[in-house]
N, CA, C and O of each residue as an XYZ file, in Angstrom:
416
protein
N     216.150     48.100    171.213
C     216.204     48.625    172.554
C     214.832     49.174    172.921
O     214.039     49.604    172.083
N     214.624     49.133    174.136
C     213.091     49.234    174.346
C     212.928     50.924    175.245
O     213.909     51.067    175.976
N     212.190     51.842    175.307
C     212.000     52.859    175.785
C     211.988     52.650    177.106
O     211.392     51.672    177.557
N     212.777     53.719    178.088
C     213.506     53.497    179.348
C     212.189     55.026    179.769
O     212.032     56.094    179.176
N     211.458     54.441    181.045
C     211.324     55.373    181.653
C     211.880     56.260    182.835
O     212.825     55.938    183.554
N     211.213     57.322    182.918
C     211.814     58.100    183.950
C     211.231     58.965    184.702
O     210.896     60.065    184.261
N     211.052     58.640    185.790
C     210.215     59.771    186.698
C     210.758     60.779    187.596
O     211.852     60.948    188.134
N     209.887     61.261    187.590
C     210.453     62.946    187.874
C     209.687     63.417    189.109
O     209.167     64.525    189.235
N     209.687     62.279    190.133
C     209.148     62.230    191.399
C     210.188     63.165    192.728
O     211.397     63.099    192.503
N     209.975     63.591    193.403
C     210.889     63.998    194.239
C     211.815     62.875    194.875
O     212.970     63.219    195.123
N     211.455     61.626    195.153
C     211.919     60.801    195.669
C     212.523     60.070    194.441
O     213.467     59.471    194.955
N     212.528     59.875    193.584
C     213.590     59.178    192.324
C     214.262     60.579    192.142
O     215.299     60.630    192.803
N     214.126     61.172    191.790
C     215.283     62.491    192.104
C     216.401     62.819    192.870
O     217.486     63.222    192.452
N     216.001     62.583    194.220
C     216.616     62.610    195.248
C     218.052     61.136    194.529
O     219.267     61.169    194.337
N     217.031     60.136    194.373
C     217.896     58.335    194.389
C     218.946     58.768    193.477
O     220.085     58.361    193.704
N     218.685     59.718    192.238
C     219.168     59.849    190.929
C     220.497     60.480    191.576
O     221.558     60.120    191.067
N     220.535     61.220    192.453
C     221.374     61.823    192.745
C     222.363     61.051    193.464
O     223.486     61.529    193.308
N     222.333     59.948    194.250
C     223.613     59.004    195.023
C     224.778     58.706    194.068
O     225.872     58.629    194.629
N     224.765     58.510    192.642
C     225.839     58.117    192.313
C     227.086     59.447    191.949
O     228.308     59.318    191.879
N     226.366     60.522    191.790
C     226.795     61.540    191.142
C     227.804     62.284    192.961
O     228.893     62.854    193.034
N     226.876     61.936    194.018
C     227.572     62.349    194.945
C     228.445     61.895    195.572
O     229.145     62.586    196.312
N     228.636     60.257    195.365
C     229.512     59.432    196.048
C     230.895     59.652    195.095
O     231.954     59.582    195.718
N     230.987     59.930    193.542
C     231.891     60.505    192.744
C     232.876     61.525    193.352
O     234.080     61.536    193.607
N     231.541     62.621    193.506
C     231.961     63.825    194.225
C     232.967     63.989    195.189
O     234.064     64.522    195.027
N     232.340     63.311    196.558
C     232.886     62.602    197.398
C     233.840     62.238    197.937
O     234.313     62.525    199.037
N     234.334     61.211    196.719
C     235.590     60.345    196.603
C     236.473     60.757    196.506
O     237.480     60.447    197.141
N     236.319     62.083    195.186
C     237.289     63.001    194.711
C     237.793     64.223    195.530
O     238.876     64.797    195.420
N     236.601     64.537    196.512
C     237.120     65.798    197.443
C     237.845     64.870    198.427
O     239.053     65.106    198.411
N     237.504     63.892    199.277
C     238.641     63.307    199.927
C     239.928     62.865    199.339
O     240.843     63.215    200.086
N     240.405     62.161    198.173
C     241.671     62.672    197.339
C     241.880     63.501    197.357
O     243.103     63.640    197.363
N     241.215     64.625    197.380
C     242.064     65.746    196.536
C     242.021     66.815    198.312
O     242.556     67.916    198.435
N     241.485     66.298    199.099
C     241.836     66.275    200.642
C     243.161     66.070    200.694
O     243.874     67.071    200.760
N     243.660     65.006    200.680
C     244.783     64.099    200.925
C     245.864     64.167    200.458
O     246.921     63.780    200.956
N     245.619     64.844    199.106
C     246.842     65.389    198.170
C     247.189     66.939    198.917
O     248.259     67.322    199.390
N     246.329     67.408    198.861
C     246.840     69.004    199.658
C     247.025     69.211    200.810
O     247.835     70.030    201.244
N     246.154     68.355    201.607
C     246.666     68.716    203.247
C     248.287     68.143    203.580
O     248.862     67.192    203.050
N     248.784     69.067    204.636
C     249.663     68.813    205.058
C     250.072     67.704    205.934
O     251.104     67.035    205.884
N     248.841     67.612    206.941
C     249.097     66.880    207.900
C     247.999     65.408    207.646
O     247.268     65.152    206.690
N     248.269     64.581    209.003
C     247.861     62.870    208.552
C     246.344     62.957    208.646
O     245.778     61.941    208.241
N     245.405     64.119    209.168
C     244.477     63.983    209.446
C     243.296     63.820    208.189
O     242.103     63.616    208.418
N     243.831     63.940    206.972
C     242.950     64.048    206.060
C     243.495     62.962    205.054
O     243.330     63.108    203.843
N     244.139     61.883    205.576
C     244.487     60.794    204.701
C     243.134     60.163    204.550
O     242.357     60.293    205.495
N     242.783     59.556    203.581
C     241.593     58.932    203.300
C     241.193     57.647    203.999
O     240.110     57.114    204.240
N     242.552     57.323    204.255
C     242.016     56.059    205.987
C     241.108     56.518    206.997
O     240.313     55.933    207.731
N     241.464     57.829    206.829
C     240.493     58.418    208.208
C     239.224     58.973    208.163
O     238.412     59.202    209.059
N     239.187     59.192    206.671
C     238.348     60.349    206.349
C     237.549     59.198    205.177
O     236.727     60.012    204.756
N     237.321     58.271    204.609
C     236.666     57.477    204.276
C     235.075     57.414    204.841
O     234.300     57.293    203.892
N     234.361     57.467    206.223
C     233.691     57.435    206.573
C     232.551     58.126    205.960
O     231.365     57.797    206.000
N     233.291     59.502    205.180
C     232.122     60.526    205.316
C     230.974     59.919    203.486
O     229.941     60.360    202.982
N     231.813     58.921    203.154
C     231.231     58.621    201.755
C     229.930     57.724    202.307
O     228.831     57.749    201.753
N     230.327     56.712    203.813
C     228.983     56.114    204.463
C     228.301     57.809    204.696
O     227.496     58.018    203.788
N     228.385     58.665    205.371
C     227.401     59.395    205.646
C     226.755     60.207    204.344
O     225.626     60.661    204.532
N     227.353     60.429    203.062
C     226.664     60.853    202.440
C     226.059     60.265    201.568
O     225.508     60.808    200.610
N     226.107     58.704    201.879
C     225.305     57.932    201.282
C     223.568     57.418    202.223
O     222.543     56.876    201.809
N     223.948     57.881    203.443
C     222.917     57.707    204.801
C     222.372     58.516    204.740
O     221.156     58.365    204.859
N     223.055     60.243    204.457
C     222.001     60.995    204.095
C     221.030     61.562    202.756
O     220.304     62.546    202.618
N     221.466     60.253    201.732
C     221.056     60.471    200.591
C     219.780     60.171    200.762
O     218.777     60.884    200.758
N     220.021     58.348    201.003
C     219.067     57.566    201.801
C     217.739     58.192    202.178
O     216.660     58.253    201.589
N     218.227     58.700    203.516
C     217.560     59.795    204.377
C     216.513     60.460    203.701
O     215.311     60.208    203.782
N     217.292     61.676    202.761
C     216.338     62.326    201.964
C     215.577     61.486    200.977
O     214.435     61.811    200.655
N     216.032     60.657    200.595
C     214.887     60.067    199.543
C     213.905     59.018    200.305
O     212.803     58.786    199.808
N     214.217     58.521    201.251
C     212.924     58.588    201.852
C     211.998     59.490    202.630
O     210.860     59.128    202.929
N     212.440     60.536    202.919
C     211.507     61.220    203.582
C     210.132     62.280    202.462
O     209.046     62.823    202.663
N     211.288     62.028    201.059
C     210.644     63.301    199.828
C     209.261     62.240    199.216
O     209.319     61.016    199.103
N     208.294     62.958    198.946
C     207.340     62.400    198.588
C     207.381     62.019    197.122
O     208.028     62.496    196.189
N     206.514     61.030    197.182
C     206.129     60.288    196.040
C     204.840     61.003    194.974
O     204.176     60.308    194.205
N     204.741     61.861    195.060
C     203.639     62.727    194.054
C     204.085     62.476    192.921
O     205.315     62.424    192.885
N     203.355     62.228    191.596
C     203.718     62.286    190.606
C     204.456     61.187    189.844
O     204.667     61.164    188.632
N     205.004     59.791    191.247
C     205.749     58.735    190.848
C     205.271     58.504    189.789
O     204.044     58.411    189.810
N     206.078     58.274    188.188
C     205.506     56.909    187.474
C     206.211     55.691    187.696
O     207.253     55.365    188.263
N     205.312     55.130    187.070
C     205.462     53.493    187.386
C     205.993     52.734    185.987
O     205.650     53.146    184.879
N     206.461     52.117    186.085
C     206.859     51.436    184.148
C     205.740     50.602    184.178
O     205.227     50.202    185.223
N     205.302     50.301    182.920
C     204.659     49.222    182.811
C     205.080     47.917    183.055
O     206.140     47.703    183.642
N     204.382     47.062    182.677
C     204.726     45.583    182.847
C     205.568     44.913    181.698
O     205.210     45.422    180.636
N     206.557     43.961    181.498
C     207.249     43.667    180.263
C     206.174     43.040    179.363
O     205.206     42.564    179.956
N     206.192     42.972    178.122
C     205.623     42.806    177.183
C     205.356     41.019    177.463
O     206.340     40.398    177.864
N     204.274     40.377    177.286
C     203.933     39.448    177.540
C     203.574     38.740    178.889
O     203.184     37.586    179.069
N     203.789     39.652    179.708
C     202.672     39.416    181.067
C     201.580     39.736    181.055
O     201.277     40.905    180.816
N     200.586     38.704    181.335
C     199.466     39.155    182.209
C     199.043     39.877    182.612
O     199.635     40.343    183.585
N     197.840     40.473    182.239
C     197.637     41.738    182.986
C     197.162     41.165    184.940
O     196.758     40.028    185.187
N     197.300     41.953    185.725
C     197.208     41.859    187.080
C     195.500     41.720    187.509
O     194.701     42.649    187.394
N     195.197     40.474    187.973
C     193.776     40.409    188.120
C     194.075     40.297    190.275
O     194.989     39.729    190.875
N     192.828     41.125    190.867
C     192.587     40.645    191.838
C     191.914     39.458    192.433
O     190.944     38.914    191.905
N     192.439     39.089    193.509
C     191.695     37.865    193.883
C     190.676     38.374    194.015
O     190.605     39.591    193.841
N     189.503     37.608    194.377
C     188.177     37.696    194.459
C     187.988     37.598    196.130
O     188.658     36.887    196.878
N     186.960     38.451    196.489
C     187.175     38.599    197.845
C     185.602     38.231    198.556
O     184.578     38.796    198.170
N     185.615     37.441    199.386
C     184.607     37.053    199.998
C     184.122     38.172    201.050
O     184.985     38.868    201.584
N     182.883     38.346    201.335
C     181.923     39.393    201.994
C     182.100     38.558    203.571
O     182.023     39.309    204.543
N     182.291     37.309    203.815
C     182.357     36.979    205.195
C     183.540     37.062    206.079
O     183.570     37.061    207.309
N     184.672     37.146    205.085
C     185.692     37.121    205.778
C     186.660     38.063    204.993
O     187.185     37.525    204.018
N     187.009     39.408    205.236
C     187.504     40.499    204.330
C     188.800     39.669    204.900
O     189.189     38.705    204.241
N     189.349     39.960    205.888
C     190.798     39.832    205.907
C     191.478     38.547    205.926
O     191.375     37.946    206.995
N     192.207     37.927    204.930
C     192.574     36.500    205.259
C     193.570     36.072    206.637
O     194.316     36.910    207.145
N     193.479     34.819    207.095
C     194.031     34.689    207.526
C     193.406     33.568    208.613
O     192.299     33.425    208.093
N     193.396     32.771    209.665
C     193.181     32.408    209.968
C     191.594     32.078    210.592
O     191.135     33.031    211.221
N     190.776     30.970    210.512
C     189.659     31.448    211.443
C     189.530     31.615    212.591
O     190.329     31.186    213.423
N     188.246     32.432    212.921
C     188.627     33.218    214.366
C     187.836     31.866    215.351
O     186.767     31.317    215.085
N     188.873     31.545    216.676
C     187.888     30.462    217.589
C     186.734     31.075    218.529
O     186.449     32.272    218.481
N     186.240     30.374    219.191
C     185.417     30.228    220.592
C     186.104     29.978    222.073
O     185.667     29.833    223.215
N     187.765     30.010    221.291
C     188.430     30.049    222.804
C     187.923     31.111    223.854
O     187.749     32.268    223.474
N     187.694     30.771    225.099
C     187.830     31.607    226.053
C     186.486     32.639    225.960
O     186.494     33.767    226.453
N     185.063     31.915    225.073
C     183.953     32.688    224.923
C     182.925     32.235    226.220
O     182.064     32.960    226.719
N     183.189     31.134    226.535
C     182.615     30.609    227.360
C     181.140     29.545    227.096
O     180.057     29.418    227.667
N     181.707     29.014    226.096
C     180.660     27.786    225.802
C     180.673     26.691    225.774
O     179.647     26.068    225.502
């Protein structure tokens, strides 16, 4: 088995946390449904709120910064990552630029 990393970024923190809350969740709307009296807290109705606390998990983990992200390495037998080589005349690729509409 190979060593599992783990970062301790605000934003993988935040992610770490969706499964543990949708659990949560699930179980307070059951256990909604078992005690209330009336139809309003049957889980037909009340289902929704597992989309919102999954929207606002979302939410927060994108908005929390990335300081500190690590990154895993690469799997064992790749390549290390070379850049292309970049020409001084034309930094940005992409098409060449015309003489349309220069007037010649």
């Amino acid at each position: 088995m190979g060593t599992r990393f783990r970062c301790s970024c605000p934003r993988c923190t935040v992610r770490g946390l969706m499964g543990p809350a949708i659990i949560i969740t699930i179980g307070l709307l059951l256990l909604f449904q078992e005690t209330a009296r009336s139809s309003a807290w049957n889980f037909n109705n009340t289902y929704p709120v597992i989309l919102i606390v999954i929207g606002a998990i979302l939410l927060a983990s994108a908005l929390a910064p990335m300081t500190g992200h690590v990154y895993a390495p690469p799997p064992p037998g790749t390549p290390p990552y070379v850049p292309p080589a970049s020409s001084g005349s034309n930094p940005r690729p992409g098409p060449p630029s015309s003489s349309y509409g220069q007037g010649s």
